[in-house]
N, C-alpha and C positions, 0 to 999 in steps of 0.2 A: 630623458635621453639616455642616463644610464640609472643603474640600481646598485645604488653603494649599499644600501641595508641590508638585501637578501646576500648579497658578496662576505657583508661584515660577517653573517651570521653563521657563515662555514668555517670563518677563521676566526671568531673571537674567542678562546680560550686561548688560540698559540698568541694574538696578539695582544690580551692582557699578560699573559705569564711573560711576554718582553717588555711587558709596560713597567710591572713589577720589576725585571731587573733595575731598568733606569731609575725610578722610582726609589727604589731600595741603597742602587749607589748615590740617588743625586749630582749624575754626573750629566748633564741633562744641556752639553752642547759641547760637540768634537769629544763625544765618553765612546766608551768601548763598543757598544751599537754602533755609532758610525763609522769606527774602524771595520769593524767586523761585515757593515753591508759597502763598504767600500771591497774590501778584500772579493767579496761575493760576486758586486757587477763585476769586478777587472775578471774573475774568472769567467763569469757567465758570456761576457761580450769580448773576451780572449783577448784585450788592452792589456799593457803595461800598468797603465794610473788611469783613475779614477778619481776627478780632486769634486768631492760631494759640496756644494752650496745651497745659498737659500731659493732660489728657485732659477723656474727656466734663463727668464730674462737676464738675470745676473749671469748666467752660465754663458750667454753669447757674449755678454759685455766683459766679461772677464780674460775672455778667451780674444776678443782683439783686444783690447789694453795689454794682453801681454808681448802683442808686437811692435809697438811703440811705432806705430806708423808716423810718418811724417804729414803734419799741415797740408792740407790738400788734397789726401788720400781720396780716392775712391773705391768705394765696395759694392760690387755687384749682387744685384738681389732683385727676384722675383714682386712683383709688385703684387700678384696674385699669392699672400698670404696673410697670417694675423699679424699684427701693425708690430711685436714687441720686436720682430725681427729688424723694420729696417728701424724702431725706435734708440737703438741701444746703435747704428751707426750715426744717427745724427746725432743722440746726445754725447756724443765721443768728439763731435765734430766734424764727422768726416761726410762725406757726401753720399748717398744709396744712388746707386744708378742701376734703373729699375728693364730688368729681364721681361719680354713676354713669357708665356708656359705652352705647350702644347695643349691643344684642344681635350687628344681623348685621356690623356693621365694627367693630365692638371698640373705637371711639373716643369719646373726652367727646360727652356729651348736654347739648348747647346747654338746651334745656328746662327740665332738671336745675341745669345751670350757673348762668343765672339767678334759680333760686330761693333759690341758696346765698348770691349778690351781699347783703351786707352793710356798712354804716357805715366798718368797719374792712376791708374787699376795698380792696386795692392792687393787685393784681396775678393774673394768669392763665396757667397754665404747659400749653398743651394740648401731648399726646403724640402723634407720628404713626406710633400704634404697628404693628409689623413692615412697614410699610414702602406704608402711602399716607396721604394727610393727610386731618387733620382739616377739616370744615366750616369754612373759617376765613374766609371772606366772612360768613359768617352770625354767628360768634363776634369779626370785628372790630368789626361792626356794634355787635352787644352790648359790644363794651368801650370802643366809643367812645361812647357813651348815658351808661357810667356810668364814664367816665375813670380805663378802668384799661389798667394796663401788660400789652403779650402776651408770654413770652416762650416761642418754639417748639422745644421739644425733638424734634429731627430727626435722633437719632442711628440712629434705625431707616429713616430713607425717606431718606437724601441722595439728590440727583440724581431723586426726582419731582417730576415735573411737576401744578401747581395750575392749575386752571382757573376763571376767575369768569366769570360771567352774562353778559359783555360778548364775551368770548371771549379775555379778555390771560391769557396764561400766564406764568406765574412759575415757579423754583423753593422748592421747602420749605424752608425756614429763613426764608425773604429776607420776608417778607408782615409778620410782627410786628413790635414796636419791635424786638426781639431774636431770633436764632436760635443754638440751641449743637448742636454736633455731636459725636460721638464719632470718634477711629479706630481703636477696638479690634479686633483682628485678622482678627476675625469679621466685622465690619462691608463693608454693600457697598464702602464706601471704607476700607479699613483698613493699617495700618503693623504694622509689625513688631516689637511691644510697647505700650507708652499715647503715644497722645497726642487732643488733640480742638481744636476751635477755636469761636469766636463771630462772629454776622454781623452787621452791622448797616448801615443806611443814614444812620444820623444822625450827624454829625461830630461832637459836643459828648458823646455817650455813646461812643463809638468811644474820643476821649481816655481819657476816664475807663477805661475797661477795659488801657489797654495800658497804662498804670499802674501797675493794679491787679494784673496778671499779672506785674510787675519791680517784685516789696514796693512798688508804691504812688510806684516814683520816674519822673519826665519826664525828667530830669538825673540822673547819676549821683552819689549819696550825699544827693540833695535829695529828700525823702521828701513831697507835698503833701496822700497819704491812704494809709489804711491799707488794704494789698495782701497779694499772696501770690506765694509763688513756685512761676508757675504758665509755664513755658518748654516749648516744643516742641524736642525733640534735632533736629538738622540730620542725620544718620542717618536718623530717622523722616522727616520732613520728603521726603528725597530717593527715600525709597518711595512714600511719596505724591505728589510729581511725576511718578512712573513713571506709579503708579492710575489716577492722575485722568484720564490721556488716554484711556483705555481705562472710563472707568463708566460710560458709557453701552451701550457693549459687553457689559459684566459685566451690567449691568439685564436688557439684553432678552435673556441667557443664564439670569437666575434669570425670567424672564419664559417663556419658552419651557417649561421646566421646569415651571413650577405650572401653564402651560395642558394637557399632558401628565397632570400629576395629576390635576386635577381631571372629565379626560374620562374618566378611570379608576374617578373614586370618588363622582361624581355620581348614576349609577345605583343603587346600593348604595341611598340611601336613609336607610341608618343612618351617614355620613360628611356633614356638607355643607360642603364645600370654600368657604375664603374668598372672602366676600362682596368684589366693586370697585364702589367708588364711582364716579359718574359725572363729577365735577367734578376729579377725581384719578387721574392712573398710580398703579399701584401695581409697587413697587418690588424686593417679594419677600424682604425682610431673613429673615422668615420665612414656611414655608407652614406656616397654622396652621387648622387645622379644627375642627370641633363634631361631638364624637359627639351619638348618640342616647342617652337615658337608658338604653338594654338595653346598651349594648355598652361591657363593664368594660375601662375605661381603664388601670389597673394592668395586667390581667392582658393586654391589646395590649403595652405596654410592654416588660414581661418577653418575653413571646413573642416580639418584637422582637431584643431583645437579647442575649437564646439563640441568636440566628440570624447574630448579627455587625451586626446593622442597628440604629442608634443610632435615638434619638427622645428629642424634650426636651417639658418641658411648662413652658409661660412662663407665666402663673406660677401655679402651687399654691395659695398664702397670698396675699389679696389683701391692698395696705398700709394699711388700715384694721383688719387682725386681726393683724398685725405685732405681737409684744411688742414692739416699740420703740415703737410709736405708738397702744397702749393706754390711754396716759395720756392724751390726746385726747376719749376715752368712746366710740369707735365700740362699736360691739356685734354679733355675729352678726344677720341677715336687716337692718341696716341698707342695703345696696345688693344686693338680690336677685341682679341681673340681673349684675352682677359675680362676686357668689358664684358663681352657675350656670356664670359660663362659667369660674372657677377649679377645679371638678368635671367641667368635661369637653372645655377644651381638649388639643390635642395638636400637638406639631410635627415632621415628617418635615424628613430631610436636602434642604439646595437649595442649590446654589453655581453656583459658574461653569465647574467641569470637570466636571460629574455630562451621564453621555451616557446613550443610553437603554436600554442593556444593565443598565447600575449601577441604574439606573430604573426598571425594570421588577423586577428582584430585592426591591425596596424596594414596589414595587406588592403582588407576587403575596404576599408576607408577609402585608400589612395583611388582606389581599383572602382569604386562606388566613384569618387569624383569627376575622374576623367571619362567614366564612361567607357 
């Protein structure tokens, strides 16, 4: 699905000579790399702070524990996404009350969302999932009516560009109270093993996080809240100073790619290549499409993989039918339009070394099955 090797192998000179410095200091967790690619995203994503951790999951979880919700809480969250999102509200405690998404962009149904707004809603976790964002002029609006907390899980769109009604462009993360990012390897912006980070524009929660990620202490051994330790390696770190110069590059490489796809597979009829928003780049994390109800998804897959050519399907089991979050009471045809597209999504390979010979192998397959 993607190609870390042929990527490494345009950058491994800059990113040993940063291995070497770390290496050379020994300063090999919160060392000068991770100051320096902290400094970097706040410029790149035009935030204030940048408070860099160990990875995605922790970046969500860090970023509500610093609101110290009250027992009871509810957080609102798309059920059509990967499970660490609503995982990191119930192991907090608190409850996920789970959003339908829209059919053609896969993202939380503002609509929807407000009908869930309850007593007990704290907080709003929208996903900008595979890689363009959510309506989120329209969903801040709604959060600021009923004074709740946004926190933007952007570990699939880093570096899209949001557009509001006015014409100011932002990027994703940066728009919420909060933004968490992942840099799993796969990731448009990713290192080479876990790490993730948190965004924010507000000084006073900013503190509280960087904390929170150093067990909770300002000073060392003086502990003022209860933390985690949640640290970004200066290793990873010094990979992702390499990345980051280069993601806007890598974007409009998985960008070229799904414009390629989609001219392939729009005709067909029984494929419809992902829907772009108009307020929103989209960023390509994944190219993820909608068969038609004729055209058996399993047996593309298989066929697929007979052939050498990978294909994933994000995701299967929506997290509302999740054994883990059964205990909740969701129930089958509770979010249709999620279900539906857990039956018939699918995702082809898309990176930033795929040219169009690889491309086209990966076309005539799909394009061979369905006939």
């Amino acid at each position: 699905m993607v190609d870390l090797i042929s990527q490494y192998e345009k950058i491994k000179d800059e990113v040993k000579s940063e291995f070497d410095r770390v290496l050379d200091s020994a300063a090999f967790i919160n060392g000068p790399l991770v100051r320096e690619f902290q400094s970097d995203l706040e410029s790149y994503l035009g935030v204030k702070h940048v408070i860099p951790c160990a990875n995605g999951t922790d970046a969500l979880q860090v970023a509500i524990m610093a609101y110290n919700f009250p027992s009871g809480t509810e957080i609102l969250v798309p059920s059509f996404t990967y499970v660490a999102t609503v995982e990191v509200i119930a192991l907090l405690g608190f409850k996920p009350v789970f959003v339908e998404v829209y059919p053609d962009s896969f993202n939380i149904d503002l609509d929807d969302l407000e009908s869930k707004i309850s007593e007990k809603t704290k907080a709003i976790v929208p996903v900008h999932l595979y890689g363009q964002c959510v309506d989120m002029e329209g969903l801040m609006n709604l959060a600021k009516q009923h004074n709740l907390v946004v926190i933007e899980d952007t570990a699939q769109a880093i570096g899209a560009d949001y557009t509001f009604r006015d014409g100011r462009k932002v990027k994703a993360g940066t728009i919420g109270n909060v933004g968490a990012t992942s840099f799993f390897p796969s990731k448009n912006l990713g290192c080479y093993g876990d790490g993730g980070a948190i965004m924010t524009n507000n000084d006073e929660l900013a503190g509280k996080m960087r904390m929170i990620v150093n067990h909770g202490q300002s000073k060392r051994y003086y502990h003022d809240s209860i933390g985690v330790n949640s640290r970004l390696d200066s290793l990873q770190a010094a990979v992702l100073k390499v990345k980051l110069r280069r993601l806007d590059q890598y974007n409009q490489a998985r960008i070229e790619v799904a414009n390629r796809y989609d001219a392939a597979f729009q005709p067909t009829g029984l494929i419809t290549p992902p829907y772009r928003s108009t307020f929103t780049s989209h960023v390509f994390h994944q190219y993820t499409v909608k068969l038609a109800d004729d055209v058996d998804r399993d047996g593309l897959n298989q066929y697929l993989a007979d052939r050498g050519i990978p294909s994933m399907i994000y995701y299967p089991v929506p997290c509302h039918l999740q054994g883990a979050y059964r205990y909740y009471g969701y129930t089958e045809g509770d979010f249709p339009l999620t279900e539906d597209l857990c039956s018939r999504v699918i995702s082809f390979p898309i990176h930033t070394e795929m040219d169009e010979e690889q491309q086209q192998i990966i076309i005539d397959g799909v394009l061979d099955f369905i006939g």
